[in-house]
N, C-alpha and C positions, 0 to 999 in steps of 0.2 A: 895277112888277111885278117878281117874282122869275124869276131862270133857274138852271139848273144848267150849268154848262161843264165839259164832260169833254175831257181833252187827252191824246194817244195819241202813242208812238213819243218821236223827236224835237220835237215839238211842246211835250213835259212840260221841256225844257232850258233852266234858269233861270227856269223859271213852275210850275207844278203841273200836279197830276194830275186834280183837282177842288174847284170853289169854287164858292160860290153868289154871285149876283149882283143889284143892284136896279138896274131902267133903266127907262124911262118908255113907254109904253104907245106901241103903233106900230112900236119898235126894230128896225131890220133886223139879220139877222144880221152882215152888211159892219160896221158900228156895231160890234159887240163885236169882230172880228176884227183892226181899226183900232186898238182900245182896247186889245190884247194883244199887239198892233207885229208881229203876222204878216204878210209879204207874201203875199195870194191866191195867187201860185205855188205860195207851200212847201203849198196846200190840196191832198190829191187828192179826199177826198169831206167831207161835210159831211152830217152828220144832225141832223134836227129830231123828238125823239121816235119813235127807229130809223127814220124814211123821208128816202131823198135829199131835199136841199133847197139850192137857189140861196143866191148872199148877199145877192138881192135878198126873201127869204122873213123876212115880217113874224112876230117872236116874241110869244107870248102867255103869259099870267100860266103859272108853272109847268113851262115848256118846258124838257129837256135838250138842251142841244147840245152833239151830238160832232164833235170835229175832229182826220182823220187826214192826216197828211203822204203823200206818196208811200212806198211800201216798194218799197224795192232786193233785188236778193238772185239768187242763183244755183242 
């Protein structure tokens, strides 16, 4: 199946902003986030076709996922 991966903030640092990707039918989101050597801490939210979504949420043919880091700021 194909995904879209959208990368936001700090998370674009030494990877992109957006890539498409082929993985096999089933794939949790944990799976791609492994595969892009992000520690689950640097996550603060995680969208699956703009709705929150765990990284134990099973991707399906065509999904975007976005993934924001925490944001700091004063």
């Amino acid at each position: 199946m194909q995904i879209t991966v959208r990368l936001f903030a700090t998370l674009r640092t030494n990877r992109f902003k957006e890539e498409t990707f082929h993985y096999p039918a089933g794939t949790q989101v944990r799976k791609v986030v492994e595969d892009l050597k992000i520690p689950p801490k640097e996550l603060a939210l995680v969208l699956v076709n703009g709705q929150n979504a765990s990284l134990d949420h099973v991707l399906t043919e065509g999904d975007i996922l976005s993934l924001f880091p925490p944001v700091g700021g004063g």
